[in-house]
N, C-alpha and C positions, 0 to 999 in steps of 0.2 A: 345710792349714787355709785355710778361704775364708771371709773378709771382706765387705761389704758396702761398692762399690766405686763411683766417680761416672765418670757421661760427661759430655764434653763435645760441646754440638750435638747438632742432631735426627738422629744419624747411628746407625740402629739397627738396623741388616741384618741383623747377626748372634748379635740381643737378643730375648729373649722381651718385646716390650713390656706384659705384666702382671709382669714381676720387676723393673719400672723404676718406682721413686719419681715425683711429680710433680716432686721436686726433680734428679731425673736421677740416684739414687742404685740400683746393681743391687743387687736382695736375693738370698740363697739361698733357693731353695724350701723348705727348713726349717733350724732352727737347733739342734745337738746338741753333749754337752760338747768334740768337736771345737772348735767355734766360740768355747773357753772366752778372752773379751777379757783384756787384760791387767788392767781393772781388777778382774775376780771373781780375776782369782789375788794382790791387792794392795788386797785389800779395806777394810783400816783407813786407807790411803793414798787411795785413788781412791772408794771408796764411801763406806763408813762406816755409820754406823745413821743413820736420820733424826735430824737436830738437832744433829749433828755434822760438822764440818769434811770437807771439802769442800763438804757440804750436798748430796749429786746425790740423797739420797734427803728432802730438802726443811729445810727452815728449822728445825721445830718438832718435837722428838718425838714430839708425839702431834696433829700435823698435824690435821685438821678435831674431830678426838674433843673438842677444847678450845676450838675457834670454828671457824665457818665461813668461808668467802670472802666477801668485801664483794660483794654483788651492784649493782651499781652501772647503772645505767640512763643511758642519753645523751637528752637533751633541749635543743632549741633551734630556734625558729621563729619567725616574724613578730614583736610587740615583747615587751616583757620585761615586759609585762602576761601576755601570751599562756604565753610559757614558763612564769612562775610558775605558772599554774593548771596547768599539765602538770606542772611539780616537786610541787603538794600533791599530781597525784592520783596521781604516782606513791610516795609516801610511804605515801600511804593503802593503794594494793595490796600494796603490802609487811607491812602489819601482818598476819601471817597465821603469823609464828612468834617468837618473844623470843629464839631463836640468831642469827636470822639480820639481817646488818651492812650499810645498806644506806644506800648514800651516791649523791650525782647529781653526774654528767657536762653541761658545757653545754659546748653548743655555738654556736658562732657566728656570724656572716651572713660573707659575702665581704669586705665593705667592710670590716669591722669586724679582721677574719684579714689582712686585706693595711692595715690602719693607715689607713682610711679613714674621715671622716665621711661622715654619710647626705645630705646635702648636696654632696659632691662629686661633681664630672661625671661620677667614673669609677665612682660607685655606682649610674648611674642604672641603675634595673629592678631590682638585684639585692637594695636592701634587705628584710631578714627573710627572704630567697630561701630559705635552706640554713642557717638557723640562728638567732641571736637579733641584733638590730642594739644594740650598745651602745656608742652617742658620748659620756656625760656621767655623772658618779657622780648625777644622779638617775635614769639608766636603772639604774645598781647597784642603787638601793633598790628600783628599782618589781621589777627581776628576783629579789630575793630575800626579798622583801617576804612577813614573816611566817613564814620558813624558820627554824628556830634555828640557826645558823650556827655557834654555838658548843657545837652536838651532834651534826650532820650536817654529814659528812663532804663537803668540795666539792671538785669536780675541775675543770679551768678548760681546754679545748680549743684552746689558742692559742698562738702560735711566733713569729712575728715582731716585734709588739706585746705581746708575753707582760708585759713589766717594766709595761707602761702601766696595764693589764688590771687585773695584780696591785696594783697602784698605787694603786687607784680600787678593789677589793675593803677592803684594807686603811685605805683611807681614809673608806670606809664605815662600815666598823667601829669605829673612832676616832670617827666620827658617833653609832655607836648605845653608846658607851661599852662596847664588847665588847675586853676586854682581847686582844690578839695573842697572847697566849700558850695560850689558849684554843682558837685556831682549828685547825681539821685540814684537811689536803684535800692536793691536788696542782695543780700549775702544769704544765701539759706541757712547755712550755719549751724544745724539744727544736731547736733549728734550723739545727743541723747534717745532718738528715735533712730537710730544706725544700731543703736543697741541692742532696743525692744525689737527691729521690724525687717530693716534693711541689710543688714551686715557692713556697709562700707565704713568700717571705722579703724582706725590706725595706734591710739593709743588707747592705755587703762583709762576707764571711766572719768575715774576723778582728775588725772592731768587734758583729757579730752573737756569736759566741763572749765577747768580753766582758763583752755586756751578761748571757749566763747567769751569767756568775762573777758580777755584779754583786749578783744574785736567789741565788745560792746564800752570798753571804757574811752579806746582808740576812737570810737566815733566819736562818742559823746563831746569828744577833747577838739578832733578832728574836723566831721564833716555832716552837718548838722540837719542835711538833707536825707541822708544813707539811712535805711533799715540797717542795721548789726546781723538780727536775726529772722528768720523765718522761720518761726515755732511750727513743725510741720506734720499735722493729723495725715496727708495723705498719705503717704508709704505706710504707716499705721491699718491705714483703712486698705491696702493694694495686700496688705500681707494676709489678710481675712477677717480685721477686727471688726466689731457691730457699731454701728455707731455714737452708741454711748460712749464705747469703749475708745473710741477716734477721737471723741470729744475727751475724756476724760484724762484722757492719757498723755491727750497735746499739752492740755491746759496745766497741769502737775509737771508737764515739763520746760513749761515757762514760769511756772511759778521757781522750779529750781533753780533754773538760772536767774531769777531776781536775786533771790533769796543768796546765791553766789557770792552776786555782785554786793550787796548790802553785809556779806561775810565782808567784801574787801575793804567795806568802807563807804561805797558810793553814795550819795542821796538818791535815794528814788526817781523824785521827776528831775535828773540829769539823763537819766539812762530810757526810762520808759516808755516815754511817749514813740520814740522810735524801735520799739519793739514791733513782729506783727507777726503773723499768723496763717497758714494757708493750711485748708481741708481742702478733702473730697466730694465730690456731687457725684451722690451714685445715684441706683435706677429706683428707690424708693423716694419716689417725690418728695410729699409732703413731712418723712422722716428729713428729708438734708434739709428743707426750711426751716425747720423747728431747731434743729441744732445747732443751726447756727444763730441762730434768734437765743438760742437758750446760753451759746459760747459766751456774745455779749453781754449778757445779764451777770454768769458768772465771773468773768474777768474782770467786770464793773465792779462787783461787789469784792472779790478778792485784791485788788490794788487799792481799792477805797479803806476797806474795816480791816482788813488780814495786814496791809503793809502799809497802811498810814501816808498814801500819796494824797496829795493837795491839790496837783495839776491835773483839769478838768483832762488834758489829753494822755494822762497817764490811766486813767481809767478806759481808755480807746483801744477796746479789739479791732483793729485793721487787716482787715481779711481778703488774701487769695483762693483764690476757687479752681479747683483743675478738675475736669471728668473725670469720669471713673476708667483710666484705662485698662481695668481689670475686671470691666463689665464687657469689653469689645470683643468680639468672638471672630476666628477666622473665619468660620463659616456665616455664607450670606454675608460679608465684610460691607456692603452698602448702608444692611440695618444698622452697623452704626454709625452711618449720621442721625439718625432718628434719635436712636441714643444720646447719642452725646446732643443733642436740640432741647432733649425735655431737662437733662443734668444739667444744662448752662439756665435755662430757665429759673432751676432751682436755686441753682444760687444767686442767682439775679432778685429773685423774689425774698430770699434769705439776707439779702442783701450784701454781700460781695463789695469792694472797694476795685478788683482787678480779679482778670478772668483770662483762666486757658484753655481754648476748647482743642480736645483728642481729636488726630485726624483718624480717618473711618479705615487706614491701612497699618496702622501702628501695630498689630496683631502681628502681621505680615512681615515689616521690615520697616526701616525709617521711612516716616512720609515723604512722599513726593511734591512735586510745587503744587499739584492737580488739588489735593489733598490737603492740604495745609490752608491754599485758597477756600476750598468750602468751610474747613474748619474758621478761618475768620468772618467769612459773608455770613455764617451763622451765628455769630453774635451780632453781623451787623443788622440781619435782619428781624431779630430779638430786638437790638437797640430800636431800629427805625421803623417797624410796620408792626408789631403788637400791640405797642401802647402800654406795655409794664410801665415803662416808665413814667407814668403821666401822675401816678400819685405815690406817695410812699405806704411802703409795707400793705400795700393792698388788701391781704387776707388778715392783717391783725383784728381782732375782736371775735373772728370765728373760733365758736365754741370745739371744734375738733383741734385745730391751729392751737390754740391758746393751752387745751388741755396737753397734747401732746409735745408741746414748750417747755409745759410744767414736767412734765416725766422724763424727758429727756434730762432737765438740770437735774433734776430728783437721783435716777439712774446717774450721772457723772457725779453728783456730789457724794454719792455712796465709795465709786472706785476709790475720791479723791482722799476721803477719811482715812480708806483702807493702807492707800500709799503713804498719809502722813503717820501711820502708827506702825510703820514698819521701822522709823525712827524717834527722831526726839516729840513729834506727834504735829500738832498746827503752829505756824512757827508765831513767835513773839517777840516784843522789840529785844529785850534780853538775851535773846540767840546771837544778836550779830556781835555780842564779847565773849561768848561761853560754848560758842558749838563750831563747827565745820563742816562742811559739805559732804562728809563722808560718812557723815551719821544718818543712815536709816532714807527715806524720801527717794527719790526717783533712781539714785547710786543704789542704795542697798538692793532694791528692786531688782534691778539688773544683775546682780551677783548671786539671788535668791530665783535667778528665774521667772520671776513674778510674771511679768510683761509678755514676754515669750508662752507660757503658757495660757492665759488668758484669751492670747491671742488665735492659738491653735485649737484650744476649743471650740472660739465662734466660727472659727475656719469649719472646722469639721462639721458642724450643724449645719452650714451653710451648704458644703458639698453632699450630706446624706438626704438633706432634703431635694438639691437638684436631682440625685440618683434616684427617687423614688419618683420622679415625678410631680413632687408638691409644689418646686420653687420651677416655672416656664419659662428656660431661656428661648426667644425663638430662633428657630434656624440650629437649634442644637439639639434639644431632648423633645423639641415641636414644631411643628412646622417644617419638617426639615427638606430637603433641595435635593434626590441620590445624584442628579445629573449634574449638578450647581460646578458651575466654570466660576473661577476668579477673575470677572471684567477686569480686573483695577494692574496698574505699572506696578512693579515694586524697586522701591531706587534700591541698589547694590553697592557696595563701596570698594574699590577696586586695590588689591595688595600694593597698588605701586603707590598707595598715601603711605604705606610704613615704608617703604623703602624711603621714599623722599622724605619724610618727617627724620627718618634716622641720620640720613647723608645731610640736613640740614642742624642737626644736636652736632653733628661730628663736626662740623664747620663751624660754627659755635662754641665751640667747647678749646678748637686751636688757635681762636680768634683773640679768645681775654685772659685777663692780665691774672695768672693760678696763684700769684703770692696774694691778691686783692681779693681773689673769692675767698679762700682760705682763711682769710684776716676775719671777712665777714663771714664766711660758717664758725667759726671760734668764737666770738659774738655774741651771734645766738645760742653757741650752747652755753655761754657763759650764764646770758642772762635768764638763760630755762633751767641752770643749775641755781642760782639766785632769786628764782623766785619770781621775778620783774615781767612786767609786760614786753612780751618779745614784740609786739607787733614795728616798732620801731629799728632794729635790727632784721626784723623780717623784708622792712622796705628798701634799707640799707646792700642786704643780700640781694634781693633782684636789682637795684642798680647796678652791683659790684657784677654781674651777669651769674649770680649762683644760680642753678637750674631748681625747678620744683624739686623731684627727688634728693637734691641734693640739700636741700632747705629742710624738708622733710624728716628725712635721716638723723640732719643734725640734733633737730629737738629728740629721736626717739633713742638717738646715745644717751639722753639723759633724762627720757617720760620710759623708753623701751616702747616695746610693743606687744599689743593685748591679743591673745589668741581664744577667750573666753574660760571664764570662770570654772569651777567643780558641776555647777548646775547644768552647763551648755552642754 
């Protein structure tokens, strides 16, 4: 019997390199009941029907027949004047079917992701650059100004400053008399993968891990609609991990954060069920189907036997789906819609709960309307004129699908052993009186280098094999265009949003009342020297109008801030 087997390194002398994954994974050139995995022979154990435990053949019985996937668009540019008219008009293109669930992604400038006001030294040039610039809950209002917030669904693109962010949404709210318990969306929140992948992170590991538990206890108490978190594989996988390794690495990082929050005391299915999760759909099809077919299985089983959840929706991986914007190539910029058409597929057929599709200029500069419209008619036309949707989990029971399932969990549960034995090892009820989050597990990790290198190895096999020739991107190393013109607009963001974003902090700043902010930044450092959940003080500070940086700061008088480890 032959398996579906991984290498390590670009060492492939004696490899057909078209039977090798982009993940380094060798296939058989075909797959027959030979190849029968142990999970089709332990079907009610390892597979089961859709909507049933383990879940590998999705969530929901009747999977899209009953709703579709949240198609969900990413927007965030120059000020939060600017993004608003991109959220109505991406609203408006959406009305074009009553199935279909369609919620916005913001994203946000640099300054803004690394905890900065638009006024700080270190922001110069970059504000509105890469996203939306928001210092003060009057940039909240102007950003979401006229959105029903308590019907659409918002998703919040941000990890370091995540608590602030959220802080100054909800304080908003409280402005507009929009009950909390009203609100839906997601926090990314994610910044244990700022660690491993991304770099945007503002404090040491372990007071950054706290403040998620902070935001996951705050909902649970709060707002019972809200994602806390967005356990997030894709910056994982955009930094050049394999897919195992996207899988394995996300999922260890949601287990930390359980396992946090169960240090603080929490019950389990208070916090869980609103946990969720977002990967990458890259350009190996049938690999991003199986991973996330295989995600399910393990998180099912890891909240069931590892942490003793009871609530059937505490065993629910809820999953967003984003292309691969690091499969998009400048060159030939059209080919990626084709791209990003087979990647949305994937995870459609992986089964996805919400989905972003890459616009085809992102390579280039932020998208344009031009741009952003294809990218959503391209799920609509996934939703409406293929017919995925007409039964669930379509491909389960194929012999290639089901084996490659099985390797995929196989390959994560290997990483997952690896990162439980860099500390106290697989956690046990007895841990939440006798250990801390600082023992060993995804922290140690990160201070050991672990993640980071891992990651650059698969990076590097990845780019020795495009170099050679082995791995075909087209339009770069083949197929390539010498005369190739860039059909496509590229939108630009014009210096006079940081001037105006600055002249509007300055006028802000001479507007409120310095003994009140003050009172509230003293507050929160109190209560981040204390130990307590700031998030309550955090909401306090944006009412009192304390700006993000300045919220920021406070807590890192007394977390400091992490400039990386002896390893880095």
């Amino acid at each position: 019997m032959s398996h579906a087997t991984s290498i390590s390194g670009p060492n492939l002398e004696n490899i057909d390199p078209h039977a090798v994954t982009i993940s380094g994974l060798v296939l058989d050139p075909s797959y027959t009941p030979e190849n029968l995995p142990t999970s089709l022979q332990n079907f009610d154990r390892d597979i089961n029907n859709p909507g049933e435990y383990p879940y590998t053949r999705g969530l929901f019985p009747n999977g899209y027949l009953s709703r579709l996937w949240t198609m969900r668009q990413f927007a965030g540019f120059g000020s939060a004047d600017d993004t608003n008219a991109r959220f109505k008009y991406l609203l408006e293109a959406a009305k074009t079917s009553t199935k279909a669930n369609t919620g916005l992604s913001t994203a946000f400038d640099l300054p803004t992701l690394m905890g900065r006001d638009s006024d700080d030294m270190l922001s110069i040039g970059e504000v509105g650059k890469c996203g939306v610039a928001i210092d003060t809950i009057e940039d909240m209002h102007r950003l979401y100004k006229d959105i029903p917030i308590d019907s659409v669904t918002v998703s919040q693109t941000i990890n370091g400053p995540a608590c602030v962010i959220w802080a100054m949404y909800l304080a908003m709210a409280k402005q507009l008399n929009i009950s909390w318990d009203t609100l839906g969306g997601t926090l990314q929140n994610d910044i244990l993968k700022e660690f491993h992948a991304q770099n945007e992170f503002i404090y040491p590991p372990e007071a950054s891990v706290k403040l998620v538990v902070d935001t996951i206890e705050f909902q649970a108490q709060h707002l019972p609609k809200w994602n806390s978190v967005s356990i997030s594989g894709y910056h994982i996988r955009e930094a050049g991990s394999s897919a195992p390794q996207e899988l394995a690495f996300t999922l260890r990082d949601g287990m930390e954060y359980v396992e946090a929050c169960l240090l603080r005391g929490m019950d389990i299915d208070s916090f869980a069920p609103r946990l969720s999760y977002f990967f990458n759909a890259h350009n190996e099809f049938f690999e991003e189907i199986c991973k996330l077919r295989a995600a399910r299985r393990i998180w099912a089983r890891m909240m069931r036997e590892r942490y003793g959840a009871k609530n059937e929706r505490s065993w629910f991986m809820k999953t967003h789906v984003q292309t691969a914007g690091c499969s998009l190539t400048e060159q030939q910029p059209l080919n990626n819609i084709v791209r990003v058409a087979y990647q949305a597929m994937a995870g459609v057929l992986g089964g996805c709960q919400s989905l972003h599709t890459d616009s085809m200029d992102e390579t280039l500069g932020l998208p344009t309307e031009q741009a952003v419209t294809v990218a959503l008619r391209t799920q609509q036309i996934l939703a409406h004129e293929t017919g995925v949707t007409r039964t669930v989990d379509p491909l389960g029971g194929s012999y290639f699908i089901e084996a490659l399932t099985d390797k995929m969990e196989a390959e994560a549960l290997d990483y997952i052993e690896q990162i439980d034995n860099m500390g106290r090892g697989p956690w046990k009820p007895e841990h939440a009186t006798t250990s801390s989050i600082d023992e060993g597990g995804c922290v140690g990790g990160i201070h050991k280098g672990y993640f980071r290198r891992q990651i650059a190895e698969a990076s590097y096999r990845f780019s020795e094999e495009c170099e050679a020739g082995d791995r075909i991107i087209v339009g770069v190393n083949q197929y390539t265009d010498d005369n190739e013109d860039r059909p496509i607009d590229i939108l630009t963001i014009s210096e006079e949003v940081e001037t105006v974003q600055n002249q509007r902090l300055t006028d802000f700043k001479q507007r409120r009342d310095d003994a009140a902010v003050e009172a509230a930044l003293q507050s929160i450092r109190n209560d981040a020297k204390a130990n307590k959940n700031v998030m309550p003080a955090l909401v306090e500070g944006a009412l009192a109008n304390c700006t993000l940086g300045e919220m920021v700061q406070a807590m890192a008088d007394i977390y400091g801030r992490y400039t990386g480890g002896p390893e880095w």
